[in-house]
C-alpha positions in Angstrom: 0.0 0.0 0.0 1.4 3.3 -0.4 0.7 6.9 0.6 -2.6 7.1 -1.5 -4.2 4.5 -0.8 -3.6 5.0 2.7 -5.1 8.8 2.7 -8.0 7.1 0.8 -8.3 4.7 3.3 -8.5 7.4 5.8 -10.8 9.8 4.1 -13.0 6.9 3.5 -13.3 5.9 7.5 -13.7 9.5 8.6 -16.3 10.2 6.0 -18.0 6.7 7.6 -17.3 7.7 11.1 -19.0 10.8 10.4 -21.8 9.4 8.8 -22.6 7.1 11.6 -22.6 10.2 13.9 -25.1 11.5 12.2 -27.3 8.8 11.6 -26.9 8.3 15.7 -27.7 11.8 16.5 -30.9 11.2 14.4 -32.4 8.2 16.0 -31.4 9.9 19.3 -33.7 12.8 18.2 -36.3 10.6 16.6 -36.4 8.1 19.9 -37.1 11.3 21.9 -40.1 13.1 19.3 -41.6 9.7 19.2 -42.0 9.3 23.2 -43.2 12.7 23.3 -46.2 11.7 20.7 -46.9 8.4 22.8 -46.9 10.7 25.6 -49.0 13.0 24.2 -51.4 10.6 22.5 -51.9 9.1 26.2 -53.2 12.7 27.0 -55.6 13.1 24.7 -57.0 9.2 24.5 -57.2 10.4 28.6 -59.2 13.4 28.0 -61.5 11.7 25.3 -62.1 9.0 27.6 -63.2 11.4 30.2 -65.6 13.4 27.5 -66.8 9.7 26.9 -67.9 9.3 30.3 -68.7 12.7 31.7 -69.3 15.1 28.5 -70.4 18.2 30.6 -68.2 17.2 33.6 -71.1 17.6 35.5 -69.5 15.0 37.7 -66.4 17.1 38.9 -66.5 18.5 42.2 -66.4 22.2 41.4 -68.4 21.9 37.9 -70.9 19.9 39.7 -71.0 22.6 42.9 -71.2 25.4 39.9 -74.1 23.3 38.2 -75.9 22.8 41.2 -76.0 26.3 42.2 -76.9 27.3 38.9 -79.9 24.9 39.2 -81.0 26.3 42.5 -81.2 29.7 41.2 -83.3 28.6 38.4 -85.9 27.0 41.5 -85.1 30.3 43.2 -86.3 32.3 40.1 -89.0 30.4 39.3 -90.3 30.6 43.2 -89.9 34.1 43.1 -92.0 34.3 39.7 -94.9 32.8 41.4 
């Protein structure tokens, strides 16, 4: 081998070392955006699960204290109307 295959040689395994680098770096970065999305797509199926089971969220305490004293002021209305 002389000196110009040898420079080849190492051109060639830098330009692969680098290359690797990079593709590392990316499924780093991709590993990390794809937890976020399972992440967030816990979240929402969450929150749509809750709409599925209370859609007003009448059954939460201060929604439900809210709702309830709404109602009584529609009795209070109607009692004073008579």
């Amino acid at each position: 081998m002389n000196k110009l295959d040898t420079k080849r040689i190492a051109r060639a395994l830098e330009s692969i070392a680098k290359s690797l680098n990079i593709i590392a770096e990316d499924t780093k970065v991709n590993r990390e955006l794809r937890q976020e999305q399972v992440k967030m797509f816990n979240e929402l199926e969450e929150k749509i699960n809750d709409l599925i089971e209370d859609p007003f969220s009448l059954n939460k305490v201060s929604d439900r204290k809210v709702y309830e004293d709404a109602k009584k002021g529609k009795e209070k209305s109607k009692e004073d109307a008579l």
